[in-house]
C-alpha positions in Angstrom: 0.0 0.0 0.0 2.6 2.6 -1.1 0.1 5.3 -1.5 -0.8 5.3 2.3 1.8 7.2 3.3 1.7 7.6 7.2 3.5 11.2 8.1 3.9 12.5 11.7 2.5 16.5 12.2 4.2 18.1 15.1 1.3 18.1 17.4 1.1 14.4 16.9 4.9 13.3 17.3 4.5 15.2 20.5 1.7 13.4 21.9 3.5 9.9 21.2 6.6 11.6 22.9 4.1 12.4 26.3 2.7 9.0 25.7 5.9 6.9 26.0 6.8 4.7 28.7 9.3 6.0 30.9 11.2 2.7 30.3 13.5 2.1 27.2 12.1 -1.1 25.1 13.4 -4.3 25.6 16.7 -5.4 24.0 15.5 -8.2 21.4 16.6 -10.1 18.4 15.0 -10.0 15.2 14.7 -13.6 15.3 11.5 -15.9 17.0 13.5 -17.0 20.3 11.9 -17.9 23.4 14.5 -15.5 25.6 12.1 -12.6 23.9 8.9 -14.3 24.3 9.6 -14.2 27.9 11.1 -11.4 28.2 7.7 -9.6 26.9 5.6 -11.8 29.0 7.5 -10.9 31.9 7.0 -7.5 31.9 3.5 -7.5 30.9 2.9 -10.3 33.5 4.0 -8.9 36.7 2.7 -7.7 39.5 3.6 -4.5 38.9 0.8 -4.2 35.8 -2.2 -5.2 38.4 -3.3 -7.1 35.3 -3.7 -4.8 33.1 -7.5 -4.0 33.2 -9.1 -2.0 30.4 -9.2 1.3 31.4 -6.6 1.7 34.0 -3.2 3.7 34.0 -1.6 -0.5 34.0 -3.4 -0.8 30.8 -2.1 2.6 29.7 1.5 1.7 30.5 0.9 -1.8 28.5 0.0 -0.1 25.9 2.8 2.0 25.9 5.4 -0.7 25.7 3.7 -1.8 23.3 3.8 1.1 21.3 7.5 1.9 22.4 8.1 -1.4 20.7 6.2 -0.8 17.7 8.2 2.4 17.0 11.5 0.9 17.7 11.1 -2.2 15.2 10.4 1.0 12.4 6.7 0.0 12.4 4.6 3.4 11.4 1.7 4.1 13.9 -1.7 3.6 12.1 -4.1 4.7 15.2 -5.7 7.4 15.0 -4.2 11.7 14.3 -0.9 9.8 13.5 -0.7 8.0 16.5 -0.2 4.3 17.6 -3.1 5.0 19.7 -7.1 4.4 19.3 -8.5 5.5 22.0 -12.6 3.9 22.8 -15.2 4.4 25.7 -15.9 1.9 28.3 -18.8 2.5 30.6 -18.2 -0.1 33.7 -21.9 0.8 34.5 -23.2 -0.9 31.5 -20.6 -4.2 32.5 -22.0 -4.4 35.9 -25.9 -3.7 34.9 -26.8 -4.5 31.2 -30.0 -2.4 31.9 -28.4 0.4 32.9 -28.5 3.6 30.2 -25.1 4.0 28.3 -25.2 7.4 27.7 -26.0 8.2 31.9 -24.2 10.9 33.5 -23.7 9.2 36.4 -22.1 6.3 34.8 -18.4 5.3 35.6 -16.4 5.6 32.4 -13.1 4.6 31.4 -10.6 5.7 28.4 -9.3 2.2 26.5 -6.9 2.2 23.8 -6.5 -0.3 20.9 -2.5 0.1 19.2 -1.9 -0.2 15.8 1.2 -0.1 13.8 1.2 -0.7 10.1 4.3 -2.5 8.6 4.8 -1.4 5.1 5.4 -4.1 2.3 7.5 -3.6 -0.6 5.2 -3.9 -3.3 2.9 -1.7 -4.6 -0.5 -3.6 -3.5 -2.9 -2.0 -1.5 -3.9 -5.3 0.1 -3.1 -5.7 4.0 -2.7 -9.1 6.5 -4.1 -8.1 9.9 -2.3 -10.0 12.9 -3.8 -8.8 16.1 -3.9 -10.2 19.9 -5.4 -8.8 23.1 -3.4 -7.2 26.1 -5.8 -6.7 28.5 -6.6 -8.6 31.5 -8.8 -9.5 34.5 -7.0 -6.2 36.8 -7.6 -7.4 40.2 -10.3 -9.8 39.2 -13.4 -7.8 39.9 -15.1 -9.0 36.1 -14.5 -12.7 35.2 -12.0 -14.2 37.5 -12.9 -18.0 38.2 -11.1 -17.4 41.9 -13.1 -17.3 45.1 -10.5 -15.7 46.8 -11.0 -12.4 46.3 -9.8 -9.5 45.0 -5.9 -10.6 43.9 -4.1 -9.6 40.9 -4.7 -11.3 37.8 -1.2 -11.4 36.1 -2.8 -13.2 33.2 0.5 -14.1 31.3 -1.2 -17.2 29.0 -4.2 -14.8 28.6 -3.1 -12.3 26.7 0.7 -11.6 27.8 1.5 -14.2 25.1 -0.3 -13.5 22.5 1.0 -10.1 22.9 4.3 -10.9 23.1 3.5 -13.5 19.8 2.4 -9.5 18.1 5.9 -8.1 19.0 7.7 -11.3 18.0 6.2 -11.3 14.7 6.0 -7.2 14.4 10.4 -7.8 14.9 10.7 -10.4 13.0 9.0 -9.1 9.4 10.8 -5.4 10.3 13.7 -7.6 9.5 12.2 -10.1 6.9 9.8 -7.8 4.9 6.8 -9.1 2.9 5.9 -7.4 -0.2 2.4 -7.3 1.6 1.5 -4.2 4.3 1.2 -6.3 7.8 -1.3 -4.2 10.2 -0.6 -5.0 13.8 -3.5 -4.9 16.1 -3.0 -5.2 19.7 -7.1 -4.8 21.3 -8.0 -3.7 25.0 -11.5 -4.5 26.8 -11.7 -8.2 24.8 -11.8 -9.2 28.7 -15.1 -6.8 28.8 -17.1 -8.7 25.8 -14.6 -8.1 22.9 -14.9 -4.2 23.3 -11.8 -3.0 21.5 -11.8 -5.3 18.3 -15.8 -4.4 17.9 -14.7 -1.0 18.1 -11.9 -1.3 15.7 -13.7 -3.1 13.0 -16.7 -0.1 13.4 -13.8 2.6 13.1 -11.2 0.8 11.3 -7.9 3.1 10.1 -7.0 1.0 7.3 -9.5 -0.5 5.0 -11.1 -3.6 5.7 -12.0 -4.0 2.1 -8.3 -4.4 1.6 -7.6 -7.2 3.8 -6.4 -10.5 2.9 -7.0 -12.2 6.1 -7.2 -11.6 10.3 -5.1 -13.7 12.1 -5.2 -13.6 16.4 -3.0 -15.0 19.1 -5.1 -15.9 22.1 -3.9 -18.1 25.4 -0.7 -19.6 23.3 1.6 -20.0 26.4 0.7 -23.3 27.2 1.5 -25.4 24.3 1.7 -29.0 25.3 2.6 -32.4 23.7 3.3 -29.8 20.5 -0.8 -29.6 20.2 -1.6 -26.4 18.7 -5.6 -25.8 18.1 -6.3 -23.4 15.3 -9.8 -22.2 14.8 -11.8 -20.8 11.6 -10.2 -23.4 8.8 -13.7 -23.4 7.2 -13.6 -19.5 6.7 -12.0 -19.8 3.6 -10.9 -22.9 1.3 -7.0 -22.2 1.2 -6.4 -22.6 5.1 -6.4 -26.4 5.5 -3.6 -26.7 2.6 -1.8 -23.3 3.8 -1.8 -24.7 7.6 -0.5 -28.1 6.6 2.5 -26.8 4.5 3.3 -24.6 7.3 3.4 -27.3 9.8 7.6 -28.3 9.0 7.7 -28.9 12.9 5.6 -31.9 13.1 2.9 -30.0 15.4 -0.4 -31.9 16.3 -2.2 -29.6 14.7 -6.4 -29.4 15.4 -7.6 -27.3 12.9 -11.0 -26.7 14.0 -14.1 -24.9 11.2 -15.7 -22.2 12.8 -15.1 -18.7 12.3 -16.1 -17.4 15.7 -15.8 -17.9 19.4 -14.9 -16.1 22.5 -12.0 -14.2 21.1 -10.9 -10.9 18.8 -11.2 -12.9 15.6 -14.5 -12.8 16.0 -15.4 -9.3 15.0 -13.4 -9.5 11.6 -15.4 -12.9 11.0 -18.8 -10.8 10.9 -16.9 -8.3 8.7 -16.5 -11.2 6.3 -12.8 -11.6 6.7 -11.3 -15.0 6.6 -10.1 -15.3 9.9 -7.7 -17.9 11.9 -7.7 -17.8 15.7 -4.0 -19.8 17.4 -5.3 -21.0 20.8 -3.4 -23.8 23.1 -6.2 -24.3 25.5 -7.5 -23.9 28.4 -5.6 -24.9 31.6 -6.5 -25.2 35.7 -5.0 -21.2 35.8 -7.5 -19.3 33.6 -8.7 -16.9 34.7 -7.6 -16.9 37.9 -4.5 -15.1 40.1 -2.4 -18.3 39.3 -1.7 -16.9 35.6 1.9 -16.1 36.2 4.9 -16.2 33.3 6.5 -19.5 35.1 3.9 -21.8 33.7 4.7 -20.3 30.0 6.0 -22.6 27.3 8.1 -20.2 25.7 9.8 -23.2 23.6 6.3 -24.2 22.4 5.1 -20.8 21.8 8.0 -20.0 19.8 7.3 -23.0 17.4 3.6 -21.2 17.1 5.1 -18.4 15.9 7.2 -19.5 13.2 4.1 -21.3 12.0 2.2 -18.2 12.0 5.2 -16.6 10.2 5.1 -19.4 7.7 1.3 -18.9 7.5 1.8 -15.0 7.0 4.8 -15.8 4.3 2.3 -17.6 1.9 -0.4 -15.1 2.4 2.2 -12.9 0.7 2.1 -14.8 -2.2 -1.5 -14.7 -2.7 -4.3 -12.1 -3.9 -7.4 -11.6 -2.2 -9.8 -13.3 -4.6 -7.5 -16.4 -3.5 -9.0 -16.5 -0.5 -12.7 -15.8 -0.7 -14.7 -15.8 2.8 -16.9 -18.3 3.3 -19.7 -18.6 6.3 -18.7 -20.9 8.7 -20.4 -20.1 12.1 -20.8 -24.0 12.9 -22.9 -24.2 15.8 -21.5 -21.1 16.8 -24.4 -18.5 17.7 -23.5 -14.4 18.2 -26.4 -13.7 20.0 -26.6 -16.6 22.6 -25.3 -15.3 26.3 -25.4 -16.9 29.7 -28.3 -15.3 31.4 -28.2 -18.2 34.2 -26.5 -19.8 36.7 -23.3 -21.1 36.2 -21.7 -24.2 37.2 -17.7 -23.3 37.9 -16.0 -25.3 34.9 -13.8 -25.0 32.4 -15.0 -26.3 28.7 -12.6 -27.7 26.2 -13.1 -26.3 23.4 -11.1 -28.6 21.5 -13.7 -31.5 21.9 -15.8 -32.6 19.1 -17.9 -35.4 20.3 -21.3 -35.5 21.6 -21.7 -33.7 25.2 -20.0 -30.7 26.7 -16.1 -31.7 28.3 -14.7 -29.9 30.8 -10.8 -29.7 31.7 -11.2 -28.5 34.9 -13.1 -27.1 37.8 -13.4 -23.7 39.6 -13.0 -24.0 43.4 -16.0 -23.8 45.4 -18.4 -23.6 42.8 -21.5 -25.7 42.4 -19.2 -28.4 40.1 -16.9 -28.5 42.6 -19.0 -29.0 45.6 -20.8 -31.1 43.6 -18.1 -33.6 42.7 -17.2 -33.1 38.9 -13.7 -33.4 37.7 -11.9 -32.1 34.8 -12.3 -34.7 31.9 -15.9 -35.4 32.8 -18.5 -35.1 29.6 -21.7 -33.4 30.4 -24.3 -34.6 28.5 -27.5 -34.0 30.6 -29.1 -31.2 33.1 -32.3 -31.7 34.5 -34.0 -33.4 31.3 -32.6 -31.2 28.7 -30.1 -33.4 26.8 -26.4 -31.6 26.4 -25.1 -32.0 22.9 -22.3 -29.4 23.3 -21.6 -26.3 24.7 -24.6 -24.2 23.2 -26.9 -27.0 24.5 -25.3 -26.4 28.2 -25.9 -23.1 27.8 -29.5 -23.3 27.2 -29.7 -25.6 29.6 -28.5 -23.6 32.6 -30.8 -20.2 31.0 -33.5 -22.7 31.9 -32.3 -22.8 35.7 -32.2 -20.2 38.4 -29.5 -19.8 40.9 -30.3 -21.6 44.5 -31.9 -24.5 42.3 -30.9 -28.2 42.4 -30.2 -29.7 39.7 -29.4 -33.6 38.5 -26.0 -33.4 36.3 -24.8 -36.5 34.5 -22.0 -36.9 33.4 -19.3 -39.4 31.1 -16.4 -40.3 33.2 -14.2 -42.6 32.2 -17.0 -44.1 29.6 -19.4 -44.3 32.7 -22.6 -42.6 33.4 -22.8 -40.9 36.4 -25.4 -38.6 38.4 -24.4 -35.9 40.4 -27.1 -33.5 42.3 -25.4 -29.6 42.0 -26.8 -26.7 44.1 -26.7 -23.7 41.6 
């Protein structure tokens, strides 16, 4: 895209200087090593970023490195007024009480940013791959935390600090290695919140979504294990299945799963019909709770997810867009459907394709737990409404009402068994 020509006015270059982080960036090499992942994760993973809540001077100094990164690597800013920054509302009024009016003066409002840098290619297309990941987290675990323990910080280092650190990996390495396609790099605050600052970005996008070859986003890819890498939206176009296999030199057990959305940034470029991957190496026992931390990171692992994203990224080079032509592929995946129930305290695996609803894990104190479910158990009935798979459990407990019993049974070890949860 040699005609979008992204120049600095004064009043602009000034704001980035007020903007920095008071920290110099991190001495890295050009190449995908897993000294830099961690290094990355580190930082954004410590206690000192009170997990880096949407909205909060933590996320702002995220950000910032971020930023400070993007800049060093020669990557232009492609926020908004010339900036690496685009800045979006988040009303915490609305998160607590979906009733409550957005647009209330009384409501407690916070100032998110999204950072974008654009990586000019050397040709003269104006087509553009998007790689993006998420950088905020849970803060101190107020919205979302799977903890009973209170308030604690929520260092969340497999959820996002590595995908973000995957984002400066791969922003370093193609400074060094340039494509002949623009790379936009997207890193997305308030996903955490519902998915806030990649809806926001695709409503107010800086560089044209028409123009875009293909969103790719790093979610949870710290814990890689047994070289099993999961790797959703295959089915959004037809060239992903043959352009994930040739990039798989490293003998990954790759699960290339078909649908095009899910809980994650991808997501809103899917319903802007952009063929869309989503890297993912599953849930673990830590999610979403204050137990998170950088020392659990497979930094080995995550590196060899990188350099097949950089493979995958190299042959998306090679193509045009009418090479890779969207198509629908929600699977059973449904925008509109919430959880407006009770809960149960369990952790689904979202990897599993057979009949019922498996869980890898339990949250403590919750009606699973105290009921006596396991990680590994198969829900496939509540009540009497049958449990296909995880839409089907989530209809099932918008049926219930918290303080009610309910009969769970369950598949454990190719045994049916009944369990009676209070909700």
């Amino acid at each position: 895209m040699k005609l979008r020509t992204l120049l600095f006015s004064s009043a602009a270059f000034a704001l980035l200087i007020s903007c920095s982080s008071t920290e110099d960036p991190a001495s890295t090499s050009p190449a995908i090593l897993p000294s830099d992942i961690s290094t990355h994760i580190d930082f954004l993973a410590s206690d000192a970023m009170k997990g880096r809540e949407a909205g909060t001077a933590e996320e702002a100094k995220a950000a910032n490195y971020i930023a400070d990164h993007f800049r060093k690597f020669g990557l232009d800013p492609a926020g908004t007024e010339n900036t690496y920054f685009q800045e979006f509302t988040v009303n915490m009024s609305v998160l607590e009480n979906p009733h409550a009016s957005d647009s209330g003066s009384t409501a407690d409002k916070r100032l998110a940013k999204n950072v974008a840098a654009l990586l000019q290619g050397t040709g003269d297309s104006e087509e553009v791959i998007i790689i993006g990941a998420h950088y905020d987290h849970l803060g101190m675990g107020e919205f979302g935390s799977l903890s009973s323990s209170g308030p604690k910080i929520h260092n969340g280092a497999d959820d996002n600090a590595s995908g973000t650190s995957g984002l400066l990996e791969l922003a370093e390495y193609f400074s060094e290695n340039r494509p002949e396609t623009d790379l936009l790099f997207l890193a997305f605050s308030g996903e955490e919140m519902g998915l806030l600052g990649s809806q926001y970005y695709v409503e107010n996008p800086t560089v044209e979504l028409d123009n875009a070859l293909a969103m790719i986003n790093m979610d949870m890819i710290g814990r890689m294990n047994e070289k099993r890498l999961m790797i959703f939206g295959v089915a959004t176009t037809d060239s992903w299945e043959s352009i994930l296999t040739d990039a798989n030199i490293d003998s990954l057990n790759l699960d290339l799963v078909p649908d095009g959305t899910g809980a994650s940034d991808h997501t809103s470029f899917y319903y802007k019909d952009l063929p869309v991957l989503h890297y993912f190496t599953d849930t673990h026992a830590d999610y979403h709770r204050p137990s998170d931390d950088p020392e659990w990171i497979n930094a080995e692992g995550q590196a060899f997810l990188l350099q097949h994203v950089a493979r995958v990224i190299e042959q998306l080079d090679a193509m045009d867009k009418p090479e890779l032509t969207f198509n629908a592929a929600p699977g059973q995946q449904r925008q509109s459907m919430s959880m407006d129930g009770p809960t149960l305290g369990v952790l689904p695996d979202y990897g599993f394709d057979g009949e019922g609803f498996r869980i890898t894990g339990v949250s403590d104190g919750g009606p699973a737990s105290k009921g006596g479910l396991e990680g590994g158990d198969i829900i496939i009935r509540i009540g009497d409404m049958e449990v296909a798979d995880i839409y089907a459990y989530m209809g099932a407990l918008n049926e219930l009402e918290k303080g009610q019993s309910v009969e769970v049974v369950v598949l454990r070890d190719d045994e049916e068994m009944t369990f009676e949860l209070e909700l």
